[in-house]
DRENDREN-250409 format. One record per residue (C-alpha): x, y, z. Coordinates in steps of 0.001 Angstrom, whole numbers, padded with zeros to 6 digits, always signed. Example, Ala and Ser with C-alpha at 12.3 -4.5 7.8 and 13.67 -1.06 7.14 Angstrom:
+012300-004500+007800/+013670-001060+007140/
//
This chain:
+011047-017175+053535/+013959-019691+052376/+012560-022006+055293/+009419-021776+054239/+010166-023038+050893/+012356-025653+052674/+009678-026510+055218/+006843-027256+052417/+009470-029614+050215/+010810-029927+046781/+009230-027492+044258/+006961-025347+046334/+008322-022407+044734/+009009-023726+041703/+006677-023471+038758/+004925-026698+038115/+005798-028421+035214/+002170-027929+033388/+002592-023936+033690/+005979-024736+031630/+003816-026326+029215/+000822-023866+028885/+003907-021168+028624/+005230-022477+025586/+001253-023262+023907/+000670-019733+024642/+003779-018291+022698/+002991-020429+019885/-000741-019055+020324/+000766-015316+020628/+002647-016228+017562/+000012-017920+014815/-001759-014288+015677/+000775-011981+014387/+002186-014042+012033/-001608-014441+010291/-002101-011202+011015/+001137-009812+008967/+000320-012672+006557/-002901-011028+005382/-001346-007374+004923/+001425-008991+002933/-001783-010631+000438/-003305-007412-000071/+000400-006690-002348/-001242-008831-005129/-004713-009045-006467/-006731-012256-006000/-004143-013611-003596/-004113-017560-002977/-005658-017143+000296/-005459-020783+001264/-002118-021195+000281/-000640-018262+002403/-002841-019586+005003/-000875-022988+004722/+001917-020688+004236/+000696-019401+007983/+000068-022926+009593/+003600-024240+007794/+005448-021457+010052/+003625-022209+012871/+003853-025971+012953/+008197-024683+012332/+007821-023202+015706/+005943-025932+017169/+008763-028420+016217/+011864-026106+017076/+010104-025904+020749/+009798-029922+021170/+013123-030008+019435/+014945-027555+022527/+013596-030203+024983/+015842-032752+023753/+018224-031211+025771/+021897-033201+025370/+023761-033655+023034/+023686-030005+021588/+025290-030619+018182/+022185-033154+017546/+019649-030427+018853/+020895-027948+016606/+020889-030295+013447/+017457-031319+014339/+016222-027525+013873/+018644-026744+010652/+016159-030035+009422/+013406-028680+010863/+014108-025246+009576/+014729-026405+005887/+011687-028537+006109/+009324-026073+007531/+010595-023538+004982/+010144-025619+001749/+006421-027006+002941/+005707-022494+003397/+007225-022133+000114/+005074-024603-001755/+001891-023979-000145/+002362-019932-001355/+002925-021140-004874/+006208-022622-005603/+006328-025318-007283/+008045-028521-005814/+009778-029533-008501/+012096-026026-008513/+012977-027410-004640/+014821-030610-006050/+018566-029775-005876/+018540-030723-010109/+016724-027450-010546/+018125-024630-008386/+019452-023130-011422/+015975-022701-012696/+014662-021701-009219/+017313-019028-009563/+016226-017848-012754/+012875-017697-011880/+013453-015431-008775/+016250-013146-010908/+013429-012736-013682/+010658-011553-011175/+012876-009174-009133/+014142-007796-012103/+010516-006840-013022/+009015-005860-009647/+010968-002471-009688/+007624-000779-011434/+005034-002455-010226/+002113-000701-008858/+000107-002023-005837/-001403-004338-005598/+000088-005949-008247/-002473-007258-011353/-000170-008574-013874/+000325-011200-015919/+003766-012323-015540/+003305-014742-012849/+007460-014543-011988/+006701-011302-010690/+003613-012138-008461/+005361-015547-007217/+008921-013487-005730/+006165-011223-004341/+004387-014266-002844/+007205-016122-001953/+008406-013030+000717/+005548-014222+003293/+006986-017558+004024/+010253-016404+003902/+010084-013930+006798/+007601-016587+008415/+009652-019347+008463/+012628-016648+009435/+010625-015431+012136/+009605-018719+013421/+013436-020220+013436/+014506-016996+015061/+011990-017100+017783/+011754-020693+018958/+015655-022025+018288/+016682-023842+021002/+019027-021450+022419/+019669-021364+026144/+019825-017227+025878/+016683-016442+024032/+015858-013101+024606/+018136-011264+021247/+016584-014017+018702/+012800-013814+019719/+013232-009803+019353/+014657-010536+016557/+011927-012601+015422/+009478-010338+016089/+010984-007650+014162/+010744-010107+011189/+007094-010382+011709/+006858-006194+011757/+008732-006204+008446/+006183-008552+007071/+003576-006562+008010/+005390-002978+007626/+006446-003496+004346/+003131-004076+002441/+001076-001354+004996/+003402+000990+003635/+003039+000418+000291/-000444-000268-000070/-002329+001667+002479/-004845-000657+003720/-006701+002230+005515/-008373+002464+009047/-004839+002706+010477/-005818+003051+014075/-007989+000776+014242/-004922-001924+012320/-002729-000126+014907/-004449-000997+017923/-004793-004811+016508/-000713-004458+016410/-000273-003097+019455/-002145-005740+020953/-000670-008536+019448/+002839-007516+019785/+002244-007151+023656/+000769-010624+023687/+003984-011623+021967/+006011-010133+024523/+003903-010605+027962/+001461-013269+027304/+003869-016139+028034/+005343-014585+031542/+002057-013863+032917/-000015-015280+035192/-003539-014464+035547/-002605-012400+038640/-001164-010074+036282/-003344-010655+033107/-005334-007470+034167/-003193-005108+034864/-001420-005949+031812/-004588-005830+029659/-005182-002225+031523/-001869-001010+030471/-002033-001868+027243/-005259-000492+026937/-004244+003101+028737/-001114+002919+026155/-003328+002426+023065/-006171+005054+024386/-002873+007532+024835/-001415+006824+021644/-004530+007831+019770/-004441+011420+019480/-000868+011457+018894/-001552+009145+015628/-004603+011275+014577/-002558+014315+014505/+000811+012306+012685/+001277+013771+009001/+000041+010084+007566/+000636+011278+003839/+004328+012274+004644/+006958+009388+005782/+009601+010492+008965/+012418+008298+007059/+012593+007444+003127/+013218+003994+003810/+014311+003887-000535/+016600+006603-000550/+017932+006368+003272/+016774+009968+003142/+016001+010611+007338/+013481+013548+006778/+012113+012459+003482/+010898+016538+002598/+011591+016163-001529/+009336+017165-003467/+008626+016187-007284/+008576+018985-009671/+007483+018782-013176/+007566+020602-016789/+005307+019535-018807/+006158+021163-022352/+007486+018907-024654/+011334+018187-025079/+011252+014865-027228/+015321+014344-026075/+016014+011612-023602/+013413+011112-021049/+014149+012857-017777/+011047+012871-015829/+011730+011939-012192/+011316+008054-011360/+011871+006734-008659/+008758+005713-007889/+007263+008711-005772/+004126+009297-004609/+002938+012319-005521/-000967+012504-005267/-003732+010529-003935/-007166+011235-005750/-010521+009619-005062/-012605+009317-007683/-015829+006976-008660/-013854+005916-011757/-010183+006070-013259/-009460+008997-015398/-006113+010842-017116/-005280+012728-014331/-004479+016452-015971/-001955+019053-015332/-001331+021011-018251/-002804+021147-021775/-000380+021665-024770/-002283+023976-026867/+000359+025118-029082/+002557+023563-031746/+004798+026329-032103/+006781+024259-034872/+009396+021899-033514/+007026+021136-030212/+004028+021262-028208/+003968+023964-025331/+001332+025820-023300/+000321+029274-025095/-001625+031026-022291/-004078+031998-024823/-007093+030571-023218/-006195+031733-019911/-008234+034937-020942/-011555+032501-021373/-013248+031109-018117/-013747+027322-017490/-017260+027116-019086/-016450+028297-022409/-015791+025200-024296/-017854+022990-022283/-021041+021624-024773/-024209+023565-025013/-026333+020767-023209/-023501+018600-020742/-024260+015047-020180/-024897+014789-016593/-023612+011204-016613/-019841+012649-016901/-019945+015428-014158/-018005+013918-011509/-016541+015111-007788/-012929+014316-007503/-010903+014793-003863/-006731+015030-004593/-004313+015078-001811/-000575+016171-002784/+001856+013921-001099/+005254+014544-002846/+004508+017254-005946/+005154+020775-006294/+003334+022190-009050/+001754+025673-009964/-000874+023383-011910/-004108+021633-010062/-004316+018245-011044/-007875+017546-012515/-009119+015341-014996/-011226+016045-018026/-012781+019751-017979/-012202+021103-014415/-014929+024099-013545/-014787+024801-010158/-011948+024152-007655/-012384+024296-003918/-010310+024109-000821/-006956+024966-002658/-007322+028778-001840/-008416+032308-003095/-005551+032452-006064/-006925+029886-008521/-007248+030495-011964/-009451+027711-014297/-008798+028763-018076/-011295+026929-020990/-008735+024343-022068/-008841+022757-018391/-005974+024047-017191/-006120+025615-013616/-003427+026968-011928/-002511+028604-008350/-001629+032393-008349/+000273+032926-005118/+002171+029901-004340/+002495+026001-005700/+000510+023410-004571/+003027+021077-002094/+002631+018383+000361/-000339+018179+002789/-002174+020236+000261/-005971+018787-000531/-008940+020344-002766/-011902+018997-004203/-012617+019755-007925/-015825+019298-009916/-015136+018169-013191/-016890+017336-016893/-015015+014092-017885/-016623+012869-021029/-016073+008603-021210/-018469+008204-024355/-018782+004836-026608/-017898+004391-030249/-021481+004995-031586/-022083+008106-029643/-018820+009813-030927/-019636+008227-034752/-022897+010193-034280/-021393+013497-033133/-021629+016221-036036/-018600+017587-037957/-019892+021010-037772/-017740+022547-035442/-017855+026153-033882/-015666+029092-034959/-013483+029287-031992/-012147+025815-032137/-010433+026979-035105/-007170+027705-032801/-006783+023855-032578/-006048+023476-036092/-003577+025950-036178/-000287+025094-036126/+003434+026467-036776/+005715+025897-039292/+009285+026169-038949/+011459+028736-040309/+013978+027954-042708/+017364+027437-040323/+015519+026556-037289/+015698+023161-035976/+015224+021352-032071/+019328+020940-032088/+019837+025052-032242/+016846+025915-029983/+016721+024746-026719/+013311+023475-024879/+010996+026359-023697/+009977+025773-020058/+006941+026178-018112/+007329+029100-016626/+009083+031386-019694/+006576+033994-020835/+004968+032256-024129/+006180+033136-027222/+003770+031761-030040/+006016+031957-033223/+009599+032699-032543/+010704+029962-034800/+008079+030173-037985/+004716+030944-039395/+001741+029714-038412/-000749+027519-040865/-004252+027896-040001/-005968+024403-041063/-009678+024578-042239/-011791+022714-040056/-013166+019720-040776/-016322+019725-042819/-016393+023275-043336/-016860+024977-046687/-013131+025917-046873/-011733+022642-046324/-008594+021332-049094/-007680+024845-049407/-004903+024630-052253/-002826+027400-050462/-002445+025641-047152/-001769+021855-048777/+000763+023448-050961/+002648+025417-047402/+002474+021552-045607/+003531+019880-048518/+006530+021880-049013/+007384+022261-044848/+009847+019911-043055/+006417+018139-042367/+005720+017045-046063/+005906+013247-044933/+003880+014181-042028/+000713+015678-043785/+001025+012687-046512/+000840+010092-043984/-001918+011923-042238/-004457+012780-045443/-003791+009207-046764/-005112+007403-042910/-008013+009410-042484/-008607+009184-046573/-012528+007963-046349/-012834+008280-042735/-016688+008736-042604/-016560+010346-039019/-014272+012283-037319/-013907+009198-034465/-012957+006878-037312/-009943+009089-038396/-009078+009939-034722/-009202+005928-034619/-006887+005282-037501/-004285+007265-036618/-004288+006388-033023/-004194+002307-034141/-001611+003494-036497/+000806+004539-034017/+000224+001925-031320/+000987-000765-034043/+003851+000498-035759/+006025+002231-033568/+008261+001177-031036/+008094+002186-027293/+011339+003370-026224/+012743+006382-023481/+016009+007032-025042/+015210+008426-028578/+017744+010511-030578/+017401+013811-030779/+016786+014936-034067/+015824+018596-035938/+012500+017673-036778/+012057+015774-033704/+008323+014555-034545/+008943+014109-038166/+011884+011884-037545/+009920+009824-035121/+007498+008671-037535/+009588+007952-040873/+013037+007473-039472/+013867+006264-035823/+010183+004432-035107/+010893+004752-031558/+009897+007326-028495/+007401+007250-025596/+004644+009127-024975/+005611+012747-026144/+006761+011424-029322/+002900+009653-030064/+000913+012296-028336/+002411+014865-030225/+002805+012886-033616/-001226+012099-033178/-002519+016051-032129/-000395+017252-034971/-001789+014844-037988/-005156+015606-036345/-004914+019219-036841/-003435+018742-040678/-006246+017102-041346/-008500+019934-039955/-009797+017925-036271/-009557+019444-033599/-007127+018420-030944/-004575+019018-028203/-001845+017880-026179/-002456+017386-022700/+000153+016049-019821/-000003+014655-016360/-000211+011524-015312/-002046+007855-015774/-004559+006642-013088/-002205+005015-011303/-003092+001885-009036/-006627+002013-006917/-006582+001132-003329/-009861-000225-002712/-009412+000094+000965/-009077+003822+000890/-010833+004289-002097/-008311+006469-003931/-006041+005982-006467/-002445+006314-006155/-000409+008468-008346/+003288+007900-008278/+006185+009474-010336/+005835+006450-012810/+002867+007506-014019/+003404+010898-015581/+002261+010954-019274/+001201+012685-022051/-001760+011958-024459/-003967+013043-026611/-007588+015587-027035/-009855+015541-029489/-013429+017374-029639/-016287+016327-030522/-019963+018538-030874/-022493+018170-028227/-019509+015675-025883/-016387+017894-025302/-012787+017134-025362/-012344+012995-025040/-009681+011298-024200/-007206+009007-026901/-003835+007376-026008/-001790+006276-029099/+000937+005318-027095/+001374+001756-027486/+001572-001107-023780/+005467-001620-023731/+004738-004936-022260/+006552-004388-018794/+006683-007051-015925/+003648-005912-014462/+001053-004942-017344/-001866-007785-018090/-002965-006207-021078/-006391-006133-023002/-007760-004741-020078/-010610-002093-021386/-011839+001425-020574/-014437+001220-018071/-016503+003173-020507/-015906+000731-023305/-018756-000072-025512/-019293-001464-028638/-015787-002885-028801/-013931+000001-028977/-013095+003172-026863/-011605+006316-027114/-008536+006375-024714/-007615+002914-023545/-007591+002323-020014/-005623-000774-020179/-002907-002809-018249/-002101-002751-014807/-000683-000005-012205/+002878+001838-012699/+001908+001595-016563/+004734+001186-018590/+008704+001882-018052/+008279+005498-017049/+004815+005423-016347/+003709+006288-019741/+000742+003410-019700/-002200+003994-017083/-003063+001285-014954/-006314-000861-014162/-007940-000129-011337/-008056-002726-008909/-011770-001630-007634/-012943-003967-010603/-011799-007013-009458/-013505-009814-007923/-014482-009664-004158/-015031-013192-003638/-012924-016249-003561/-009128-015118-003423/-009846-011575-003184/-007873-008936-000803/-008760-011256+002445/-010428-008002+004259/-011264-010307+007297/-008755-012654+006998/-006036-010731+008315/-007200-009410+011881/-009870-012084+012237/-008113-015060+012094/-005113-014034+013796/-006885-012677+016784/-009365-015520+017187/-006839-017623+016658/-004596-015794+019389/-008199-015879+021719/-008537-019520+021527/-005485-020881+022068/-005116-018970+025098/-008165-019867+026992/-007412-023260+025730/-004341-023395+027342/-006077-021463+030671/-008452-024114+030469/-006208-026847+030307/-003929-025034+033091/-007511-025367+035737/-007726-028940+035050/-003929-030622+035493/-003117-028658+038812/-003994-030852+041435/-004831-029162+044785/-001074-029621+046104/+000376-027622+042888/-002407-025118+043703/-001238-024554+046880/+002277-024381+045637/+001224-021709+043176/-000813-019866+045775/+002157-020223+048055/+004500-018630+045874/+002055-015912+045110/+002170-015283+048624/+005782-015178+048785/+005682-012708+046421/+002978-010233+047401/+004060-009798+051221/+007057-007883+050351/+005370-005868+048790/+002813-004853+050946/+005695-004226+053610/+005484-007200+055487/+008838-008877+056336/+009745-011851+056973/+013263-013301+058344/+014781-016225+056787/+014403-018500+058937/+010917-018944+058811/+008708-021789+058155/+004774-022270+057538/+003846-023211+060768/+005855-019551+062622/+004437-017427+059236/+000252-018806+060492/+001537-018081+064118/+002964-014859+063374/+000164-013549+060948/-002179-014606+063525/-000471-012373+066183/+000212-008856+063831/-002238-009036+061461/-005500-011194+062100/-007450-014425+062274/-008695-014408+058652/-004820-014370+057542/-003773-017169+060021/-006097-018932+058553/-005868-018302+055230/-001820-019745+055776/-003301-022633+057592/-005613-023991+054352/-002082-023797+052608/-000257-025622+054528/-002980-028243+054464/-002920-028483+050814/+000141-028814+050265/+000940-031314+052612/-002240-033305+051214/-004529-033736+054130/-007273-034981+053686/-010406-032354+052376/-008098-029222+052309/-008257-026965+049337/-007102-024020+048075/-008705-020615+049266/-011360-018882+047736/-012477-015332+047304/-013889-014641+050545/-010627-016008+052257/-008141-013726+049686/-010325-010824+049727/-009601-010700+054023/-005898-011332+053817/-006082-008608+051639/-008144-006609+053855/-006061-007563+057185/-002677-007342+055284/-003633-003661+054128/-005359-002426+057201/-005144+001117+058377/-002164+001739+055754/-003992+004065+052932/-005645+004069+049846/-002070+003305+048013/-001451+000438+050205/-005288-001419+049170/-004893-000535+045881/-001162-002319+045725/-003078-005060+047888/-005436-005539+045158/-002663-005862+042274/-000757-008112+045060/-003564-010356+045680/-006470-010028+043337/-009918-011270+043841/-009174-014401+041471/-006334-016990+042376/-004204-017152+039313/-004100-020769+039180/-007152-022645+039992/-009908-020006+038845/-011580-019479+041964/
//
């Protein structure tokens, strides 16, 4: 066939110079798709995302590629090639930058330092942000930002340098455009992951085959892609999506930790695990305290779990007449926590789908008999969750029934017993109610008994005399129990410090509020239950962990390691047990503030719902849920991402088809056809010597395999010589070469005829 290319002169087997150009259109094309595509995962990291600036961000990268590919055609002298895409590269990189949100000014050499600053301040913040990130401190939310047109611009100078070995840099190009689309996906699931999956699959084999093919081979290609996808599906419906293969933090290649808790009160050092795990995902119509063990019992130096109620079912402190507005459904998934406790929220009363051995106690405590709850694990748990408003709990009545009297008890301690000589009692020792003291039983409030001399005179002359003081004098004309709850709480929030390394002390709680001024959220909790129950209100500890961050794609929030906590219980007649968190907003890199309790009213609320996701350092502040914000302008670009970067990919392409049809003239048609031809006898087992030229190929085709092939050779010739009225073959004259070229040789033979030489010539569209 070397004659044959000889015989029909210069370039017959050569690609024509417009295929060279609708090559490199439709890489660009295969490009602006993934890269918008990526682009709009990596928005969804921050709430009401500039969505026209990461869109210029987008355009900025692809315009970068653009330039880099007219840059490589410069050719000679290399040295002036290469400094024309460093320019290009720096230029295309500062115009992404600014468009995302940095400001100009910070580019100008005068004011790296500040640049550097800036960045150094926002990464040093981002290490407990929740997703997607809500906060106020915009350093944070512009090094988040800023990571889109960095990997863009990466990606683009990667891909299109002018390099005369390409292959190693584009693949490395396109792993920067999986990065910036991997890293956000994983964490902040955007759900529907097959059908994202599929999107991915098909752009990345766009990225990789688009360019090389020619319509010949668009279909099979589509076809395979398709088959591959269709195949893949099952496998990805049966993956464990809640478990990772590789901890990507912690380099940890089967990622099977689990989280394990206990929840009794220490007051040392905090130790809770953080490395920002996570452990459950719960979906829920609104954001609650998600609970996993109330601290009934102040046994005298700290809060712990009695066991007492566990001999009372789940109804038994629920109010006489429930308001059906709180009754809620919640669905939790464990992803990284082992725990005998079922996280709940509020008053848990029935638990399904987490087995036989479940036990629900009255103070809303429910645990699993036969074995903890671990990964994969999912149950459904109906819940009373009172979220009432200021007026409704200033209305409830201070008459309170007998048997809350066990939460204004409390213990004293026993002379020579301190936290330094007794060690912490853990979750799972058998409960020992006084081993270090007597207990106090405090009147409740608004009974007849109330100010009993005997009792004031045992707390007044206890290792809690400053304690009880403090506690009479807040609530001292408090005409509700809500309004005392509410002074101590404000108390606390605005005169203590949040810190996680607090001494350790004897009195550990006493110390807390008249010596160090500093602790996290045992130290308030417990400081706020305990001058509560002095002053004859009835309250409890209870620990698990803040809302978390709300993934409005899913629906659920998610609950990492940073978000265990500990707050605060009080009852109220005719509501139930509502929620109070004195623990004050340590003002981390990624809380807002001010933001209110969904069930706010009247300008106040009983346990704040405030800030953003990831809370505060340790998780000890609950965070916002993102369903509340806006879904218009600048929201979390639902469309944006897979729209625009597969129309985008779409148009382009036939674009470039289009423009393909019109330039060929009828000689480069029959050039293309000619090579095609080249190509597809071979295959069909036809060979042909060396030697031969257009005119012996007719001839022989003629002679060994029919008419309709000699003359399908013959228009070809004619075309590309330019005589006058030849053109290029159309279906009827492929479809009988194919039939003559594949006759009496099988059904494998006419099906590789029809992937040889398919109905449609690849080049002209007939």
């Amino acid at each position: 066939m070397s004659a044959v290319a000889a015989n029909a002169a210069p370039g017959v087997l050569a690609r024509p110079r417009e295929w060279r150009f609708t090559a490199a259109a439709v890489r660009l094309a295969a490009f602006a798709g993934l890269a918008g595509f990526a682009t709009g995962h990596w928005a969804r990291l921050v709430q009401e995302p500039p969505a026209l600036g990461l869109a210029g961000a987008v355009l900025a990268a692809v315009a970068l590629a653009a330039t880099l590919t007219l840059v490589g055609r410069l050719g000679r002298p290399r040295w002036a090639v290469h400094l024309g895409a460093v320019a290009a590269t720096l230029a295309g990189l500062s115009i992404a930058l600014v468009a995302a949100g940095l400001s100009a000014s910070l580019l100008e050499p005068a004011r790296w330092d500040d640049l550097a600053d800036e960045i150094d301040r926002g990464l040093s913040g981002i290490h407990n942000v929740g997703w997607p990130y809500a906060g106020q401190d915009e350093s944070v939310r512009l090094v988040i930002l800023m990571g889109a047109p960095l990997l863009l611009s990466l990606a683009a100078a990667l891909a299109f340098w002018p390099l005369r070995r390409v292959a190693v840099p584009r693949a490395l190009g396109l792993i920067a455009l999986l990065v910036l689309y991997g890293l956000p996906a994983t964490e902040y699931d955007p759900g529907r992951p097959l059908l994202r999956g599929a999107a991915l699959l098909a752009l990345v084999a766009a990225w990789l085959w688009l360019p090389r093919l020619g319509r010949r081979e668009a279909l099979p290609a589509v076809l395979a892609v398709l088959a591959v996808g269709a195949l893949s599906l099952p496998l990805a419906a049966r993956l464990d999506s809640q478990g990772a293969l590789i901890d990507y933090r912690s380099w940890n290649w089967f990622a099977g930790k689990d989280v394990t808790f206990n929840w009794n009160h220490s007051y040392g050092p905090l130790d809770w695990p953080r490395e920002g795990t996570t452990l459950l995902n719960v979906r829920a119509g609104r954001a609650h305290y998600w609970k996993a063990e109330t601290l009934d019992h102040f046994d005298g130096l700290r809060w712990v779990r009695s066991g007492a109620n566990e001999r009372t079912g789940p109804l038994a402190e629920l109010p006489a007449r429930p308001d059906r507005r709180w009754d809620e459904r919640l669905r939790v998934t464990v992803r990284a926590l082992r725990t005998d406790f079922l996280v709940g929220a509020g008053t848990p009363y029935l638990v399904t789908g987490a087995g036989e051995s479940v036990s629900g106690s009255s103070d809303g405590t429910w645990s699993r008999l036969e074995e903890p709850l671990r990964r994969g694990d999912a149950y459904t748990v109906r819940t009373y969750a009172p979220k009432p408003d200021a007026r409704e709990m200033r209305a409830s009545s201070d008459a309170y029934v007998s048997s809350l009297a066990q939460y204004t008890r409390l213990g004293l301690p026993a002379r020579g017993v301190d936290a330094l000589k007794a060690g912490p009692q853990s979750s799972s020792e058998t409960p020992r109610l006084w081993p270090r003291g007597e207990p106090v039983q405090v009147p409740l409030r608004g009974g007849a008994s109330r100010g009993v001399p005997a009792v004031d005179r045992r707390l007044a002359a206890s290792p809690y005399r400053q304690t009880f003081e403090l506690a009479e004098r807040l609530v001292l004309g408090a005409p509700t129990a809500y309004d005392a709850a509410k002074r101590i709480e404000r108390h606390l929030e605005r005169n203590y410090t949040y810190s996680e390394r607090p001494p350790s002390r004897r009195y550990p709680l006493e110390s807390f509020l008249f010596e160090d001024r500093i602790g996290y959220c045992q130290q308030f909790s417990g400081a706020m239950a305990l001058m509560l129950r002095m002053v004859g209100i009835p309250a409890r500890v209870v620990s698990g962990f803040s809302p978390g961050s709300f993934n409005r794609d899913t629906g659920e929030y998610r609950v990492r390691d940073l978000d265990a906590h500990s707050w605060v219980e009080v009852y109220f007649t005719g509501i139930g047990w509502v929620t109070f968190d004195p623990t004050p907003a340590a003002a981390p890199a990624d809380r807002p503030g001010g933001e209110s309790d969904p069930s706010r009213a009247s300008g106040e609320s009983a346990g704040r719902i405030s800030g953003d996701s990831g809370g505060s350092p340790g998780g000890d502040r609950p965070g916002r849920p993102a369903a509340r914000a806006s879904d218009g302008e600048g929201g979390a670009l639902p469309g944006w991402a897979p729209g625009l970067g597969l129309a985008a990919l779409s148009l382009l392409v036939v674009a470039c088809l289009a423009l393909r049809r019109r330039r060929l003239t009828p000689a480069a048609a029959a050039e293309a056809s000619l090579r095609e031809l080249q190509r597809a006898l071979p295959r069909l087992g036809w060979e042909v010597g060396a030697g031969t030229t257009l005119l012996q190929l007719e001839r022989r085709l003629g002679r060994t395999a029919g008419p309709r092939s000699e003359g399908y050779v013959a228009r070809l010739r004619a075309g590309r010589f330019g005589r006058s009225g030849a053109s290029s073959p159309g279906r009827a004259e492929r479809r009988a070469l194919r039939r003559e070229l594949t006759a009496n040789r099988g059904l494998r033979a006419r099906l590789r005829g029809f992937v040889a030489i398919p109905p449609v010539t690849p080049f002209t569209g007939s």
